[in-house]
C-alpha positions in Angstrom: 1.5 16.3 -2.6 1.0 20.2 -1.8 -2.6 21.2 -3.3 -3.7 24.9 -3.0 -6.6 26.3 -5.2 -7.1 30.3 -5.8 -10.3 32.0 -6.8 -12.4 29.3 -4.7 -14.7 30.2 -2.5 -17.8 29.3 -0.1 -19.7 26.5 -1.3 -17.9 26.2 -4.6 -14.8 25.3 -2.6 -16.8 22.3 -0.5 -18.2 20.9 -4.1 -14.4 21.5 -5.9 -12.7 20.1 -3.0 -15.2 16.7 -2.9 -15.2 16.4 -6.5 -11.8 16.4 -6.8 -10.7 14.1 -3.9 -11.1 10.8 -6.0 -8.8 12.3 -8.6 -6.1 13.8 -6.4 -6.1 9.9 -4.5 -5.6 8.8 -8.6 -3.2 11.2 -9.0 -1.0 10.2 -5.7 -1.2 6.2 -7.0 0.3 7.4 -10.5 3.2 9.9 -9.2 4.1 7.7 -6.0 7.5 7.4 -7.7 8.1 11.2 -6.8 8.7 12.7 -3.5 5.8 13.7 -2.0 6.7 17.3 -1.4 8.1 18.0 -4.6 4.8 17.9 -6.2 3.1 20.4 -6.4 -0.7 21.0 -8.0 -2.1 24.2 -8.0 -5.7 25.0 -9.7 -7.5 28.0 -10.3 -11.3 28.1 -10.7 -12.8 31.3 -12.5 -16.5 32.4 -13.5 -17.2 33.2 -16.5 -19.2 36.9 -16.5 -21.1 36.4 -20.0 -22.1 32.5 -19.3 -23.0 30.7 -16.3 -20.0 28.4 -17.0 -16.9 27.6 -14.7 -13.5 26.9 -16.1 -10.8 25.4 -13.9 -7.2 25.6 -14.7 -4.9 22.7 -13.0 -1.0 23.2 -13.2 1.2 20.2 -11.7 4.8 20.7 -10.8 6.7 17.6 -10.8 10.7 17.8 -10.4 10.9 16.4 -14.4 8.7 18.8 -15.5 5.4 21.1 -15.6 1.9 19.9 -17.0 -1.1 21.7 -17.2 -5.1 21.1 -18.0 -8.1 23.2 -17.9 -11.3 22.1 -18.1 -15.1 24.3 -18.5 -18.6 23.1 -17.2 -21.2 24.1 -16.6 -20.7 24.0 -12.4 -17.6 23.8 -10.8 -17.8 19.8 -10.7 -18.3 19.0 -14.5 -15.0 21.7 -15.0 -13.0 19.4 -12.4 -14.0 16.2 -14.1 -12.5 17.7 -17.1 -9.4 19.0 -16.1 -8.4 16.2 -13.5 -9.2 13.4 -16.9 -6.9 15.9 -18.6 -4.4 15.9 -16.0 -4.2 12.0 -15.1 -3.8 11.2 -19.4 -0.9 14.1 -19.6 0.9 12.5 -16.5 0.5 8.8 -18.5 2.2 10.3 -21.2 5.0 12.0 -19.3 5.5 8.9 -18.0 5.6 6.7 -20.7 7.8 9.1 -22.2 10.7 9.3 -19.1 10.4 5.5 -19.3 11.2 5.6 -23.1 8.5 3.3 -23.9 8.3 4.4 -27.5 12.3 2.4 -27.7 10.7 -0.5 -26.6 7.5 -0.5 -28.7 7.8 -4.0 -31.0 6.6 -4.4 -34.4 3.7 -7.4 -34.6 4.9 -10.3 -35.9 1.6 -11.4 -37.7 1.9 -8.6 -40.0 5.7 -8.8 -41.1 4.8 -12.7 -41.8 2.4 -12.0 -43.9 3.8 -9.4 -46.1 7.0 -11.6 -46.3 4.5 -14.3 -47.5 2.5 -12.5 -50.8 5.9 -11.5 -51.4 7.0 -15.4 -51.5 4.0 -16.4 -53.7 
């Protein structure tokens, strides 16, 4: 997995780049079906100038398609926490959704039965 960040700099970029680590190894366990160098994640960390409040912007390039997640905190951390749960949830669904789980969802039985027997009585 290529990883590049923009706007990051100095001690910001230590506490991103440890923050983030954990999530990235996450992120590897759940797109190890993909080549390794055709994904691509790419964030970009800005400051806001009116609040001391970071937001982080995370696009992921996969080869099926292109997801993206931003999160705000109040330090460059909390923002990362955000967008990499955002990120790791989106790639679940993209998942699920090249798998075509929502074919192969089936009905419960226990509440067919029962409607079939008030209907009986």
């Amino acid at each position: 997995m290529k990883i590049d960040y923009s706007n990051v700099h100095g001690e910001v970029r230590k506490e991103l780049e440890r923050e983030s680590q954990h999530h990235i190894e996450k992120l590897g366990r759940l797109l190890k079906k993909y080549p390794q160098d055709s994904v691509h994640l790419h964030g970009r960390l800005e400051k806001s100038a009116r609040k001391s409040e970071y937001e982080l912007s995370l696009n992921l390039i996969l080869p099926t398609g292109t997801l993206h997640a931003t999160g705000t905190g109040s330090d460059a951390r909390a923002s990362a926490k955000m967008a990499f749960t955002e990120i790791e949830a989106q790639v679940k669904k993209h998942q699920q959704k090249l798998r075509k789980d929502y074919v192969w969802k089936r009905k419960r039985e226990g509440v067919a039965l029962k409607a079939y027997e008030v209907s009986a009585t």
